[in-house]
C-alpha positions as CSV (number, residue, x, y, z in Angstrom):
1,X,-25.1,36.9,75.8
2,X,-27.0,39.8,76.4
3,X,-28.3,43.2,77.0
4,X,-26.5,43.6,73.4
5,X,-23.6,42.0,75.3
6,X,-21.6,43.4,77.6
7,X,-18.5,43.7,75.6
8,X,-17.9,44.1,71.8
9,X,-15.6,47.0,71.1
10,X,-17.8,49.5,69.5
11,X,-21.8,48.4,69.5
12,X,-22.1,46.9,72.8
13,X,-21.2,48.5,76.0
14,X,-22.6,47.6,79.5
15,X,-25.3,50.1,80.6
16,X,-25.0,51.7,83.6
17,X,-27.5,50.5,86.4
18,X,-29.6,52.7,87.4
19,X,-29.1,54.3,90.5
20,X,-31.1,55.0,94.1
21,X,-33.2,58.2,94.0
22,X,-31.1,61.6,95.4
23,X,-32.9,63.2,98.5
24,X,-34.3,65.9,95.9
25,X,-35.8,63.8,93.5
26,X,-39.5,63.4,94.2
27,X,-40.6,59.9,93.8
28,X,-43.8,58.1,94.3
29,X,-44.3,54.6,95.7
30,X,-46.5,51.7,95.7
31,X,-46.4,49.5,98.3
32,X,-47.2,45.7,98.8
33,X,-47.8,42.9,101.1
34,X,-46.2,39.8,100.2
35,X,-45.3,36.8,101.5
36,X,-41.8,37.7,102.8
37,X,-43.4,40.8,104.4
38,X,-44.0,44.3,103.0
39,X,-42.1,46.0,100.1
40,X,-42.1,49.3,98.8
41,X,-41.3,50.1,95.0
42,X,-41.7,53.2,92.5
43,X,-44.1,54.2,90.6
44,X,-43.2,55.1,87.4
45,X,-44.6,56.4,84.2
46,X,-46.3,53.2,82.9
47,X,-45.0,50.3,85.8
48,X,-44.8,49.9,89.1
49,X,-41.0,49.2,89.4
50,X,-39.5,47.2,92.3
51,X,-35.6,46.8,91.9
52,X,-33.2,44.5,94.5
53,X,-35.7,42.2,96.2
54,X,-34.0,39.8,98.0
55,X,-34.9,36.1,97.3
56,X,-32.7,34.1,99.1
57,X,-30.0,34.3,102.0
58,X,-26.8,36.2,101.5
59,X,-24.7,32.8,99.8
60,X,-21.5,34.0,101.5
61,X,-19.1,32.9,104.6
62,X,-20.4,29.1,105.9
63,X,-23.0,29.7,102.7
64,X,-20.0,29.8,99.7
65,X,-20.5,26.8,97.3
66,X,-24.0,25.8,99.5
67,X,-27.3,25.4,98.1
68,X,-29.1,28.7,98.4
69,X,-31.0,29.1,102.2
70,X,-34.7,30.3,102.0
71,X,-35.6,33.8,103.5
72,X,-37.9,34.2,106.7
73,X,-40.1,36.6,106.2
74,X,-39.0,40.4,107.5
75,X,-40.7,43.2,110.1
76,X,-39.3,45.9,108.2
77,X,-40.4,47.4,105.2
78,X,-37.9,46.3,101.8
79,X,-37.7,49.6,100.2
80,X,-37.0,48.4,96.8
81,X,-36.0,51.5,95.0
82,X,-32.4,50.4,93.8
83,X,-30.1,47.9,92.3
84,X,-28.2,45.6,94.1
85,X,-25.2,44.3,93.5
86,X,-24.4,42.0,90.5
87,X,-23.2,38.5,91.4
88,X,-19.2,39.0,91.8
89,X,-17.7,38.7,87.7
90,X,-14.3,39.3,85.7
91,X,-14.4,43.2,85.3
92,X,-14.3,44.2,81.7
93,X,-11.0,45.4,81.0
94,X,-10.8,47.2,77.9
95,X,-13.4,44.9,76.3
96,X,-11.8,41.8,77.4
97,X,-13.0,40.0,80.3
98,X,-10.3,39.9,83.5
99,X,-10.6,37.1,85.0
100,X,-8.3,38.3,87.7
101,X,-10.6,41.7,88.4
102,X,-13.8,41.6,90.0
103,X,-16.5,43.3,90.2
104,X,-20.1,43.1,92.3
105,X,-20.2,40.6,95.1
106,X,-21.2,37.4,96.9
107,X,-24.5,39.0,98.0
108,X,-26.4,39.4,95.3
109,X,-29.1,36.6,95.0
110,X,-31.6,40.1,94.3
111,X,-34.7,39.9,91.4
112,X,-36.4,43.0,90.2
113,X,-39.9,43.6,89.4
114,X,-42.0,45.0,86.3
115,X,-45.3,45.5,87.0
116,X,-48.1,46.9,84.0
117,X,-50.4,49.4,85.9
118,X,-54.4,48.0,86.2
119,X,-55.5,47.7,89.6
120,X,-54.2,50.1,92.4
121,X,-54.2,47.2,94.1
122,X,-52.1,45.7,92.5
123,X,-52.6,42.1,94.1
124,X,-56.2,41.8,92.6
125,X,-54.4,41.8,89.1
126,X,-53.3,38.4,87.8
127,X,-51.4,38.9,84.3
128,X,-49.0,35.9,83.4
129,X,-45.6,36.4,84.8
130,X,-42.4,36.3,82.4
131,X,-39.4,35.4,84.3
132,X,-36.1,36.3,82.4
133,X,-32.5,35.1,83.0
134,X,-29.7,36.8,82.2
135,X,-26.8,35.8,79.5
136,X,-23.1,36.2,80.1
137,X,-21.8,32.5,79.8
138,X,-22.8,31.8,83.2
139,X,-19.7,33.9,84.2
140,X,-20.7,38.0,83.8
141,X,-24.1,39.6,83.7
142,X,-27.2,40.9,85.8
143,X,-30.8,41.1,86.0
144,X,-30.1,45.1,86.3
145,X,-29.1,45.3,83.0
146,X,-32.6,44.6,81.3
147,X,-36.0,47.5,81.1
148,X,-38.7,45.3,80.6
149,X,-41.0,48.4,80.8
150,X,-42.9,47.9,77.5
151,X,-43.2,44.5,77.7
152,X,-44.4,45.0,80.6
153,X,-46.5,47.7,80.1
154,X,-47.7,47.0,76.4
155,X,-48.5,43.4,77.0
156,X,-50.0,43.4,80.3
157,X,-47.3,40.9,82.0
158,X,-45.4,40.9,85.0
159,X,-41.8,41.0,84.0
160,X,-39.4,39.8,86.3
161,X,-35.0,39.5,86.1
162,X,-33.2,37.4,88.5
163,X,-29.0,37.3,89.7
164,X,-27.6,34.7,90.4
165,X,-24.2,33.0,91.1
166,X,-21.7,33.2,88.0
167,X,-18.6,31.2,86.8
168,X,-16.7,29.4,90.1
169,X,-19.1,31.0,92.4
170,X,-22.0,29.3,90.8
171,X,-20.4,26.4,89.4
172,X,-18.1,24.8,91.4
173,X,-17.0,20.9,91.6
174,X,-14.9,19.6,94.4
175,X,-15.1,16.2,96.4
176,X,-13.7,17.9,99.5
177,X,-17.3,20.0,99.5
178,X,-19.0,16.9,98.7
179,X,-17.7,14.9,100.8
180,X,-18.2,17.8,103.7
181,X,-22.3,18.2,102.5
182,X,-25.3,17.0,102.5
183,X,-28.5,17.2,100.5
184,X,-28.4,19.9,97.6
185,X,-25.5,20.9,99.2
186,X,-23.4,18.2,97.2
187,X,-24.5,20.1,94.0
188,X,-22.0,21.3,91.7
189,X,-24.5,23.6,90.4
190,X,-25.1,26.5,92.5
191,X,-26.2,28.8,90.0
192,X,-28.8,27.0,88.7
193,X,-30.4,26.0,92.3
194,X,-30.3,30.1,92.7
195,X,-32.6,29.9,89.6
196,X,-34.9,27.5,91.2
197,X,-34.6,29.9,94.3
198,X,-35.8,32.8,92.8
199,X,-38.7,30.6,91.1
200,X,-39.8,29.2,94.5
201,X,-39.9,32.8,95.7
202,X,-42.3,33.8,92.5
203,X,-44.5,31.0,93.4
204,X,-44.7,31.9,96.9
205,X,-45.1,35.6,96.3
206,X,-46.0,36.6,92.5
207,X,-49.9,37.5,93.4
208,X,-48.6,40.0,95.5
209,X,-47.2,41.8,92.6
210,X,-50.7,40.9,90.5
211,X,-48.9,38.3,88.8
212,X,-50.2,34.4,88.8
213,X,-47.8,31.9,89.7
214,X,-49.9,29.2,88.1
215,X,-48.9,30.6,84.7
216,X,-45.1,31.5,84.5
217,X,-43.0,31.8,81.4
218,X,-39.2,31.4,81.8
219,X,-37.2,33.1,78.7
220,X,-33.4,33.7,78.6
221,X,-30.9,34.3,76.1
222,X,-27.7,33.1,75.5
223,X,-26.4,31.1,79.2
224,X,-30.1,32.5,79.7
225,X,-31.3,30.2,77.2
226,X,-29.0,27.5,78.1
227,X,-30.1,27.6,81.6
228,X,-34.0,27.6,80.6
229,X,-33.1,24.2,78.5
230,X,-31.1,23.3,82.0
231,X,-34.5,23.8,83.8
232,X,-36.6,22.1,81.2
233,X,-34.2,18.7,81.8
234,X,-34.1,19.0,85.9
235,X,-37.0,17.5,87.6
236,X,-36.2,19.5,90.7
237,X,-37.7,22.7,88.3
238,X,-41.0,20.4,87.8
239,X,-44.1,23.0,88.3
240,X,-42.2,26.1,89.2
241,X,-43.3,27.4,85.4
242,X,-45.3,26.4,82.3
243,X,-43.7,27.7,79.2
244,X,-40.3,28.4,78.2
245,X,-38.3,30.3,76.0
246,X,-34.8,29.9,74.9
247,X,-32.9,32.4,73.1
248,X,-29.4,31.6,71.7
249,X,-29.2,29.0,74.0
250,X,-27.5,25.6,74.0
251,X,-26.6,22.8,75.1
252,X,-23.5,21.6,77.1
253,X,-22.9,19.9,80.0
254,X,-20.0,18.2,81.9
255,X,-18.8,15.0,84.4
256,X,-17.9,15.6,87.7
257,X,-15.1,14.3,87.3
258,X,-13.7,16.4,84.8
259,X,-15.0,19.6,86.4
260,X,-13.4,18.4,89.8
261,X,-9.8,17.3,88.5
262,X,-9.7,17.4,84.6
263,X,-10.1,20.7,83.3
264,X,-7.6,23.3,83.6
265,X,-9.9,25.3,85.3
266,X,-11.1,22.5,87.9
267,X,-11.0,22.7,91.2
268,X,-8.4,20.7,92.1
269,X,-6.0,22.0,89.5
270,X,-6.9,25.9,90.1
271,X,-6.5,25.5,93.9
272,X,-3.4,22.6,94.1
273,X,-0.9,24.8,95.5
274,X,-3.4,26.6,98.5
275,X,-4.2,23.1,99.7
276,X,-1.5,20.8,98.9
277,X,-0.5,20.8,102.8
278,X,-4.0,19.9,103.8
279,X,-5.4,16.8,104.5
280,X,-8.9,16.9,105.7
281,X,-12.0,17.4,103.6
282,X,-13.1,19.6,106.6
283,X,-10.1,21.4,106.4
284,X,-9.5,22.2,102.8
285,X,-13.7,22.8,102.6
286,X,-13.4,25.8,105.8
287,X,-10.1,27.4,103.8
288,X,-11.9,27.7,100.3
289,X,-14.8,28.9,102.0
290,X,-12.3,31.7,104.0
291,X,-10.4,32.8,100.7
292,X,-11.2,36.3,99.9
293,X,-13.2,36.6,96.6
294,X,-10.2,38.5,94.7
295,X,-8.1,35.7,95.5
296,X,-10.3,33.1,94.4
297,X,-10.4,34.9,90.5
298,X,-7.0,35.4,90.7
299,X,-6.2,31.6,90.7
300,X,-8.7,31.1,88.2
301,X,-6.5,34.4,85.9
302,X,-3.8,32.5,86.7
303,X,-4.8,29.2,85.4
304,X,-6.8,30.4,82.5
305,X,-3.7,32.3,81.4
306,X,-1.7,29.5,81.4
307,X,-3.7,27.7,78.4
308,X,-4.6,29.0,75.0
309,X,-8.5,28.2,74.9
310,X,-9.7,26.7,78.6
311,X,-13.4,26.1,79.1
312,X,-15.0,26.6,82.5
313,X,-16.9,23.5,83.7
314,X,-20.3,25.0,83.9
315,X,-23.5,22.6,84.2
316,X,-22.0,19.8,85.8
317,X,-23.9,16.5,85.3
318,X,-24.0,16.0,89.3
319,X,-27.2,13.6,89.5
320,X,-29.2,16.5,91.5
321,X,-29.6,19.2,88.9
322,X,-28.6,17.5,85.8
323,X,-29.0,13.8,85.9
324,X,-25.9,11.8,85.1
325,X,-27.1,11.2,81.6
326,X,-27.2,14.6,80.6
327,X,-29.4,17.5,79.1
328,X,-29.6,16.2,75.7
329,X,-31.2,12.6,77.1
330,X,-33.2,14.5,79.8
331,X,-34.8,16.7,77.4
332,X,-36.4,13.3,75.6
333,X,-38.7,13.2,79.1
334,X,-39.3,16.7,79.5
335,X,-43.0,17.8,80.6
336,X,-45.6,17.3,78.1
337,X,-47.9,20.2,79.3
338,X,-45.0,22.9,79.5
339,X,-44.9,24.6,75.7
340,X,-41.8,25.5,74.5
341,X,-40.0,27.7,72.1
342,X,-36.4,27.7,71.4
343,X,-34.7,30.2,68.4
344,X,-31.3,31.4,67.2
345,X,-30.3,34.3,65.4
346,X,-28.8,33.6,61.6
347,X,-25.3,35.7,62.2
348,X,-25.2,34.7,65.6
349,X,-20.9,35.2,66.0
350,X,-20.6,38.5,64.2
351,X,-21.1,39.3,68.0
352,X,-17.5,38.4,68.3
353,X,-16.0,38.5,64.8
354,X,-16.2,42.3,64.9
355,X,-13.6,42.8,67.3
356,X,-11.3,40.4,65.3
357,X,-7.6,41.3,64.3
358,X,-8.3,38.5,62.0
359,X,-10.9,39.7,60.0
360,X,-11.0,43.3,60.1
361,X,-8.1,46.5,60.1
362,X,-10.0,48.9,62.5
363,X,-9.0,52.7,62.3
364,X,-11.8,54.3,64.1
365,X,-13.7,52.7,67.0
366,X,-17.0,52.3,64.8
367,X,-15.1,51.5,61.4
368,X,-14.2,48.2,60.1
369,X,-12.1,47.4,56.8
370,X,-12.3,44.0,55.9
371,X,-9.0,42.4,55.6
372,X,-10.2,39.3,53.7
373,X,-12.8,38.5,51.4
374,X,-16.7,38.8,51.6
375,X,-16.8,35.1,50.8
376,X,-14.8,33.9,53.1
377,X,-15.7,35.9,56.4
378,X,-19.7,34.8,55.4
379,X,-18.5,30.9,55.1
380,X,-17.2,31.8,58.2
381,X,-20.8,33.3,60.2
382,X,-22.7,30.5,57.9
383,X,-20.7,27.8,59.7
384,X,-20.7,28.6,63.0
385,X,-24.2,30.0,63.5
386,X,-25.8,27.1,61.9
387,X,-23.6,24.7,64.6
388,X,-24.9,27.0,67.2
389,X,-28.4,26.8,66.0
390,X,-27.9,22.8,65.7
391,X,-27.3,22.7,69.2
392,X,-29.2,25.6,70.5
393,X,-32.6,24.9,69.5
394,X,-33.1,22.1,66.2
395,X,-31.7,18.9,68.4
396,X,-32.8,20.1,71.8
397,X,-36.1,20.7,70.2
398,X,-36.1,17.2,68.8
399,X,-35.2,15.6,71.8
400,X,-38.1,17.3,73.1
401,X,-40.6,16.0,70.7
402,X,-40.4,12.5,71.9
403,X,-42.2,13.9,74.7
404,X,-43.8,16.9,73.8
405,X,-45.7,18.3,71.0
406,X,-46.3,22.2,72.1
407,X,-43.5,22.8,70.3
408,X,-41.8,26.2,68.5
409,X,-38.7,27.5,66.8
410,X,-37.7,30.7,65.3
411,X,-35.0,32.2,63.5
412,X,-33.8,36.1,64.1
413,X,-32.6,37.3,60.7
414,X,-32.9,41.4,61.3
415,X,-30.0,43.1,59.3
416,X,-31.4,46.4,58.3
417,X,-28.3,48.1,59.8
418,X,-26.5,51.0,58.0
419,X,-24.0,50.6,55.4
420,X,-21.6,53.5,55.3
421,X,-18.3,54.5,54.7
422,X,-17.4,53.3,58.4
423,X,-18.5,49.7,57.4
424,X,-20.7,47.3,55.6
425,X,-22.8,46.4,58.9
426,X,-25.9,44.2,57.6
427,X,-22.4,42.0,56.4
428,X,-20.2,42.7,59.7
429,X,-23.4,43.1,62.9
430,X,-26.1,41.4,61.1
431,X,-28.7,39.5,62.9
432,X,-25.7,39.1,65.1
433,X,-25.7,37.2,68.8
434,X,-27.8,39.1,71.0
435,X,-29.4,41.9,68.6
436,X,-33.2,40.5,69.2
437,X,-33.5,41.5,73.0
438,X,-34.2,45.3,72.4
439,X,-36.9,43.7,69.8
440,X,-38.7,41.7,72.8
441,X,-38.0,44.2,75.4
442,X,-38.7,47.4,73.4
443,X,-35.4,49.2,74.6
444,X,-33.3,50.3,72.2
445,X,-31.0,52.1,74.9
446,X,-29.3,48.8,74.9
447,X,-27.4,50.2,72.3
448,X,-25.4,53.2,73.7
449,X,-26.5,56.5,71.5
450,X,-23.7,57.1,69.1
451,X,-23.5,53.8,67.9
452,X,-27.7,53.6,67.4
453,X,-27.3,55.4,64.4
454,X,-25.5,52.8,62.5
455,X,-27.5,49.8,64.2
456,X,-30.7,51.2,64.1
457,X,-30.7,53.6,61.1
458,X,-34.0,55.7,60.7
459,X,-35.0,54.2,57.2
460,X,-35.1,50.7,59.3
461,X,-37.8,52.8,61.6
462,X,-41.0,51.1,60.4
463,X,-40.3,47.7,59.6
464,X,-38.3,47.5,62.9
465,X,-41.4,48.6,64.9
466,X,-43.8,46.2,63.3
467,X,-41.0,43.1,64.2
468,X,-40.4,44.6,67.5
469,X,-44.4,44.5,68.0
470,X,-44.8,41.5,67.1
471,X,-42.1,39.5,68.6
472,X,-43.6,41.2,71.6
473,X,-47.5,39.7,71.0
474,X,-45.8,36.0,70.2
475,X,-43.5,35.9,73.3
476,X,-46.4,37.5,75.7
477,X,-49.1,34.8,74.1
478,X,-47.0,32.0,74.6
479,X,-47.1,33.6,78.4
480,X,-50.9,34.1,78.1
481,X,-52.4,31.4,76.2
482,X,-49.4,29.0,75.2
483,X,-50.1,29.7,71.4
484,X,-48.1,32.6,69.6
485,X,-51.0,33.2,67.1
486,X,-53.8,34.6,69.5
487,X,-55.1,37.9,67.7
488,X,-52.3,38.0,65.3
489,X,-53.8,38.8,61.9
490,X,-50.8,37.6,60.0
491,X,-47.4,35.7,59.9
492,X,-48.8,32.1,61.3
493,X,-46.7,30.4,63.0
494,X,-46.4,26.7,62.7
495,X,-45.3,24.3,65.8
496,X,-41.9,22.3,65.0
497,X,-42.7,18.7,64.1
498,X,-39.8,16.1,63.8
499,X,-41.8,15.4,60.3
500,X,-41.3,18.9,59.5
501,X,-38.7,20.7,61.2
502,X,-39.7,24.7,60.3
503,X,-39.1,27.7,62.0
504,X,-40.5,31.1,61.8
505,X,-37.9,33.5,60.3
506,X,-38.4,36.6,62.3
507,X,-37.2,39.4,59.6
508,X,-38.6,42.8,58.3
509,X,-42.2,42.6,57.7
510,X,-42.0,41.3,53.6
511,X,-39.4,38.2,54.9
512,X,-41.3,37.1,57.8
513,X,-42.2,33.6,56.9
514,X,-42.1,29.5,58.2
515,X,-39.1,28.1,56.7
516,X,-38.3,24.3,56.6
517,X,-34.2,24.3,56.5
518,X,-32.9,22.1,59.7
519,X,-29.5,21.8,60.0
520,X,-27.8,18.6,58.8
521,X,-25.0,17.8,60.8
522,X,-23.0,15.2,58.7
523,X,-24.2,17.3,55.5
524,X,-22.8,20.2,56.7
525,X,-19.4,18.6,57.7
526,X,-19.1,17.2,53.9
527,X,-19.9,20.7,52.3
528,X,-17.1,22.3,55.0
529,X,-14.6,19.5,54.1
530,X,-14.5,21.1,50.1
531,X,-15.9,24.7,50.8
532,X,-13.0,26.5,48.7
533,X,-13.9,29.7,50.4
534,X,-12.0,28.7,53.2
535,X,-8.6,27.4,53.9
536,X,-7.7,24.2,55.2
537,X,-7.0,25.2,58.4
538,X,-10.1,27.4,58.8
539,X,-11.7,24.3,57.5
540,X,-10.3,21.9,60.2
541,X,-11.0,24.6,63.3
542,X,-14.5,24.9,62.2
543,X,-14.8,21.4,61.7
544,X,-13.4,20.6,65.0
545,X,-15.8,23.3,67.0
546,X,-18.4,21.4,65.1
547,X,-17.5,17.9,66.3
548,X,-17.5,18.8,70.0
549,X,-20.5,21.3,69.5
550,X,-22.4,18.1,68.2
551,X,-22.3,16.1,71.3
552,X,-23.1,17.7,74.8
553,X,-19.7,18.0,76.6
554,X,-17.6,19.9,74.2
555,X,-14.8,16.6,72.7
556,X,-13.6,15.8,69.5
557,X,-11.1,15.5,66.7
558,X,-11.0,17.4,63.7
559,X,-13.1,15.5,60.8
560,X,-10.6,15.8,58.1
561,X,-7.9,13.9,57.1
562,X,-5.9,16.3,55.7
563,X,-6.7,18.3,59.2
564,X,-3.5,16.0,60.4
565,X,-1.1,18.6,59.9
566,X,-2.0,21.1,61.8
567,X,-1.6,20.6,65.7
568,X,-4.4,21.6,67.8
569,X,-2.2,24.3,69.2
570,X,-2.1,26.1,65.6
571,X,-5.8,25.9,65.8
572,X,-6.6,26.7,69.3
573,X,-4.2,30.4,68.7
574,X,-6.7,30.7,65.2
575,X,-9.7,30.0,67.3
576,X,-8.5,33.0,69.7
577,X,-7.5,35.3,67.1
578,X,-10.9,34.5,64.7
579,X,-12.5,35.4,67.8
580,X,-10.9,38.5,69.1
581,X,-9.4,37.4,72.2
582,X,-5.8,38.6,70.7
């Protein structure tokens, strides 16, 4: 989920965006003419840094819930020299997400601009172009969030991050639109056509920046990587890049039906009492459109409070950005030219489990006692990281391979954290969700200063640098060349084969090796059915998450027979409390 994710309680805090130059702050710029018209950036210390480019008309008013509109090129000079706002989001509310508080706004459809110094003019450069998409669940998150200076810098590639339109705002299913549209104006996915947006606007004007749209690498982590998988399936996405890299992604997807009267957070259940009087498609299309933003979350609060576990329909399987068959099937056809890699990280919900009641007495705001045993909160990480990796990289990968054979997955294992008397972190953060991106971006800052420390302990210095370096030289050569293993003197890195399903494990220096260990889905089930490091209840939620984690829109029973007595109320409050949402 993200820039170290926006929210656990002591290890990962949002950074503050940066900020717009003060009148007595000196500041150099660069300027450029592209396609949209002329645009003024900073120069700093190793880039050329352009931040809030616009890519795409303001999605609000008559534009709400519409396919995103294409810019006209502008007189005026763009002076990029600032964030804009983030796509409007829950406001973090004491490290809980509140879906009734917002923050950012409807215009926001901005990308931002790393640019590795070569040319001073710059549009006579033409290094690969790495497009990244933000995490967050496809509900919170920005492009602002992310330095992609070293990459940039260090591997001689333009770096660009992307908003785009979270959680109702960017997925949104309802007939009465539908039936009031036309076009890609009948999506249900408005987030992802943002996506495509921004792409469009890379191929139109990347050279300007010295980059070359004929070679441009999507990678995203978490949603991020979901969405680069969602890309990889939609044909509407056909030639707007050429390799792609999913981190922590997955795959889930949902009917139209369910996301438009179903769920408990569809449309027509979250908006039944604002338009029960209205009759019209017209009608009840203009007063959703009209609702002010805060109101809109604050049905959604509403509704979400009034179930234990509700799941947002995002990625709806509308026939125009996901086909009707789904991801999974649409994968089997993907592009046999476009090389791909897709990876998980081996402790992937220790992201969440540290903020857990369940598992942990906390007395200071960076120390954890664990309240049950070793055994059972690593049966616990083992369980549900491997059923994210399952559907995060091993079966979309071999859906792929019926198709394509440029194929490459990895495995994140980093742990070298402190252990100290605040807490037995390479146990409790691990190679936990989200802990690779300073690795590939080279910024540690990710992690606020007071807890670095304990995440990034000196005596993990070296053999952090040489794995940061070199997840750096594989992601950039897949940019440049498509192969991971140009100039890399060591630590070969084997394509995935459905013969020979391997990843690389991505570790300190002496661990870093190919390992052939795919996850077996019905194996896995029969060793959780008698694991005696877990209770039967913890065996039957696990079990269940696995079930519906298996297959692409989320459904399922428990697998156990004995999992009969428990009601899937009992397990939907353990699911909450395992993962800190009490």
């Amino acid at each position: 989920m993200k820039k170290l994710f926006l929210s656990t309680i002591t290890i990962f805090i949002l950074i503050a965006c940066s900020s717009a130059p003060t009148k007595k702050d000196e500041i150099k710029t660069v300027k450029v003419n592209a396609a949209i018209g002329e645009i003024e950036g900073l120069i700093e210390e190793d880039v050329y840094l352009f931040k809030g480019i616009p890519f795409a008309q303001p999605p609000v008013g008559e534009l709400r819930w519409k396919a995103p509109r294409k810019l006209a090129p502008v007189s005026e000079t763009i002076k990029a020299f600032s964030h804009k706002s983030k796509c409007t989001q829950p406001k973090e509310n004491e490290f809980i997400l509140d879906r009734g508080v917002t923050e950012g706004g409807e215009d926001c459809l901005y990308l931002n601009i790393f640019v590795p110094k070569g040319n001073v003019d710059i549009s006579k450069n033409n290094y690969p172009i790495m497009f990244w998409i933000h995490g967050g669940s496809n509900i919170w998150g920005t492009g602002n969030s992310y330095d992609f200076s070293k990459l940039a810098e260090s591997q001689k590639v333009v770096v660009i991050t992307i908003n785009y339109r979270l959680g109702p705002m960017g997925w949104f299913s309802s007939s009465h639109l539908r039936n009031t549209s036309e076009g890609d104006d009948r999506s249900s996915n408005f987030g992802h056509l943002d996506i495509i947006a921004a792409l469009e606007w890379v191929q139109e004007n990347g050279n300007s920046f010295g980059g070359d749209p004929t070679n441009v690498t999507i990678f995203g982590e978490s949603a991020g990587g979901h969405n680069v998988l969602v890309l990889l399936a939609t044909k509407k996405a056909r030639g707007l890049f050429h390799k792609a890299i999913s981190q922590s992604g997955y795959v889930s997807s949902f009917s139209e039906q369910f996301a438009s009267e179903e769920s408990e957070l569809s449309s027509a259940k979250v908006f039944q009492d604002d338009i029960r009087f209205l009759t019209e498609d017209q009608q009840i299309a203009d007063y959703l459109r009209d609702m002010p933003i805060k109101e809109v979350f604050q049905r959604y609060k509403q509704a979400d409070e009034s179930h234990l576990y509700s799941i947002s329909p995002i990625s709806i399987r509308d026939d125009i950005v996901i086909p009707k068959e789904g991801i999974y099937k649409a994968l089997e056809d993907v592009d046999p030219s476009v090389v791909v890699v897709a990876g998980t990280n081996k402790d992937e919900l220790n992201l969440w489990y540290l903020r857990s009641k369940y598992f942990y007495q906390t007395a200071l705001n960076l120390g954890r006692n664990l309240k049950r045993s070793e055994e059972n909160l690593k049966s616990w990480i083992k369980y549900r990281s491997n059923i994210w990796r399952f559907t995060g990289a091993e079966e979309p990968l071999r859906r792929m391979s019926k198709s394509n054979q440029n194929l490459y997955s990895f495995r994140f294992d980093w742990d070298e954290e402190a252990s100290t008397i605040l807490g037995d972190y390479p146990l409790f953060l691990g190679a936990a969700h989200g802990l690779e991106i300073p690795f590939i971006s080279g910024d540690y800052s990710l992690v606020p200063a007071y807890a670095r420390p304990l995440v990034f302990p000196n005596e993990s210095k070296e053999g952090r640098e040489y794995l940061s370096n070199l997840m750096m030289q594989y992601w950039a050569n897949i940019a440049k060349y498509g192969d991971p293993n140009t100039f890399v003197q060591d630590h070969r890195w084997n394509k995935f084969r459905i013969q020979n399903q391997n990843y690389l494990r991505l570790d300190s220096p002496e661990y870093i090796q190919m390992v052939n260990d795919p996850v077996d889905a019905d194996e896995m089930l029969k060793t959780l059915e008698s694991d005696s490091t877990l209770e039967l209840k913890e065996r039957c939620l696990i079990g269940w998450i696995a079930e519906m984690n298996f297959v692409e829109e989320m459904r399922g029973d428990p697998p156990f027979d004995f999992c009969s007595e428990y009601t899937s109320i009992d397990l939907l409050k353990l699911r909450r409390l395992t993962e800190g949402r009490d």
